[in-house]
Structure formats: C-alpha cells, structure tokens
N, C-alpha and C positions, 0 to 999 in steps of 0.2 A: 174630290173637290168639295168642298164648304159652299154653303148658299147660306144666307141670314136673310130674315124677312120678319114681318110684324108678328108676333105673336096675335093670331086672330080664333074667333070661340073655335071656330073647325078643328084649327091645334092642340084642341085638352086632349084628348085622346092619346096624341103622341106624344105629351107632353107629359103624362100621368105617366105612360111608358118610363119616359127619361127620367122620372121622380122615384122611380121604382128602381131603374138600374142603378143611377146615383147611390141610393141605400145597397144596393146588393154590392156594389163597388169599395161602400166605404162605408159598411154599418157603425152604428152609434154615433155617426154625425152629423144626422139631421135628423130631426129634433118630431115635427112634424110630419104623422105618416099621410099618403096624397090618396086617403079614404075616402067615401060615396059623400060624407059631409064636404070633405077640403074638394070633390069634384064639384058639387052641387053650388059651394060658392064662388067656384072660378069661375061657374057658368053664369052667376047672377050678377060678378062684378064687369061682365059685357053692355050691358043693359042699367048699371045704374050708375047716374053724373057724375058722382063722388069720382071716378077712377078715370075722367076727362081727361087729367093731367098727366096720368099712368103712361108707359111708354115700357112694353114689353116685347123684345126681337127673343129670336131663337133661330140657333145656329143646326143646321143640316147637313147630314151627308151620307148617302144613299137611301134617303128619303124617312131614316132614322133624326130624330133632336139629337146633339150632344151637348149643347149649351143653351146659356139662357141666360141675361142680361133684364133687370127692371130698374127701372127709374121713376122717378118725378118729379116735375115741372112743377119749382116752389118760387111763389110769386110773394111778393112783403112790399108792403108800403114805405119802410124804412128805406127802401131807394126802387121809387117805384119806374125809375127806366131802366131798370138791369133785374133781369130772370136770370137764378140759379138752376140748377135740377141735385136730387138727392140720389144717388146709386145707390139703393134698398140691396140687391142681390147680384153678382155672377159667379156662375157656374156652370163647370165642364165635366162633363165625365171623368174617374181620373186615368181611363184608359186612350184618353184624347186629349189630353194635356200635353203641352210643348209641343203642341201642331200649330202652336198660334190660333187656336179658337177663341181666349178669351180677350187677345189682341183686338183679332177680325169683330168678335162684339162690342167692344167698348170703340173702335174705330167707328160702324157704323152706327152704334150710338150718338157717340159723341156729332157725326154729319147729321143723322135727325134733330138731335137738339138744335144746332146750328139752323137749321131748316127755319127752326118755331122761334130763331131770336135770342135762345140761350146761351149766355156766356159762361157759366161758371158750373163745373157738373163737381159735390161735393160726394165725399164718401166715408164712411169707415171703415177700418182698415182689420180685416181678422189677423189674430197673431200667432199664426203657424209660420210656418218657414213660408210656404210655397206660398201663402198669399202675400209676405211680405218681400220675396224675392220679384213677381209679377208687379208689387205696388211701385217699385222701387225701379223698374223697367221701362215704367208709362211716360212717356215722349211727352214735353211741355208738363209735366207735373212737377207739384212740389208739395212736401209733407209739410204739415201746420200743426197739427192736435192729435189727439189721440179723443178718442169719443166716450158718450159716457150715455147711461139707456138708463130711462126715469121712466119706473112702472108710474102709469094713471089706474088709482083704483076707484 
C-alpha cells in the first residue's frame, strides 16, 4: 500500500535514499548527485522563508520513498484573485512505475493546493515517452505549450 505525506526535514534521510536508488535505477538521468552539499541545503531550505510557498509530498511504501512530487504556490499581481502552483518535479522509482504512484502524487497534490485556494497547477512537460504518455493521462488536463528555461546569469 502507498501512503503520501508532506515531505518534512525528518524525510532527507529517506529521501537521499530515494535520490540514490533513482540514479542506481536510471543512471545518466539525473543530473545532480544528492551529496553532503545537496544534503546540507535540503536541510537549510526547512528554515528559510523563501520555500513558504514550496509544497513537497512523497510517496511510501513499506516505509521505503518511491516518489516525490514539488511544487509552488505562484502568486502575480496580474490577477491577483486567482493563485497558480508550478510542478518543479515528479518522480518515481522506475521499478514502481505503472502502480499509479505518480497519479496518487499529483492527486494529493493537486487536494493540497485546493486546500490553500489554488486553481491552476502549471507544468513542464519532459519529452520522453513515459512522461509524455503519464502527461497525456491526467484527468481535467489540457496541453497548452511547450516550455522554454532562461539561464539568469
């Protein structure tokens, strides 16, 4: 059975775990290895305001992660009575894929955001097969763009 819950600081531990199998599962496709630096500031981004908005579940099942879902709550003046959210990441083990993990994440994601008032949760879309078969599956969606990443230097 699956459980999802907030990603809380307690979870790096387990969650470094997950970061580690991910790469052992699917090397060369992720990019960033979950070393004593990328620990050090998962543990700072608990504790500083900036990551208020942040909204990170992870998916369990016998007391192991195998998913992980981030988001955030993007608030704009341009219409200031409706809050979006951004889906930054999800990810499943790919030994736990097609159990509906990344369903069950993006479901109770999307009931948290609902929680805090958000209507609209946006995303980018990777273009492999399997994330574009998954994209193409999500109930009430609808594909608009294709995305585009502006290095700030």
């Amino acid at each position: 059975m699956i459980s999802i819950k907030l990603f809380e600081k307690e979870d790096i531990p387990k969650v470094i775990e997950f970061e580690y199998e991910l790469r052992k599962q699917e090397p060369n496709t992720y990019y960033r290895e979950p070393d004593q630096d990328y620990v050090m500031q998962l543990e700072k981004s608990f504790a500083d305001e900036r990551f208020n908005t942040a909204i990170s579940l992870i998916a369990h099942r016998n007391g192991q992660v195998i998913g992980r879902i981030d988001a955030s709550i993007i608030s704009s003046r341009s219409d200031a009575s409706f809050f979006s959210a951004y889906l930054d990441w999800i990810c499943v083990l790919k030994s736990e894929r097609h159990n509906k993990v990344a369903q069950t994440l993006l479901g109770e994601l999307k009931e948290e955001l609902k929680e805090r008032g958000v209507g609209l949760l946006i995303a980018l879309m990777a273009n492999n097969n399997e994330a574009q078969r998954f994209y193409n599956s999500v109930k009430d969606a609808s594909i608009h763009d294709t995305g585009i990443w502006i290095d700030i230097k």
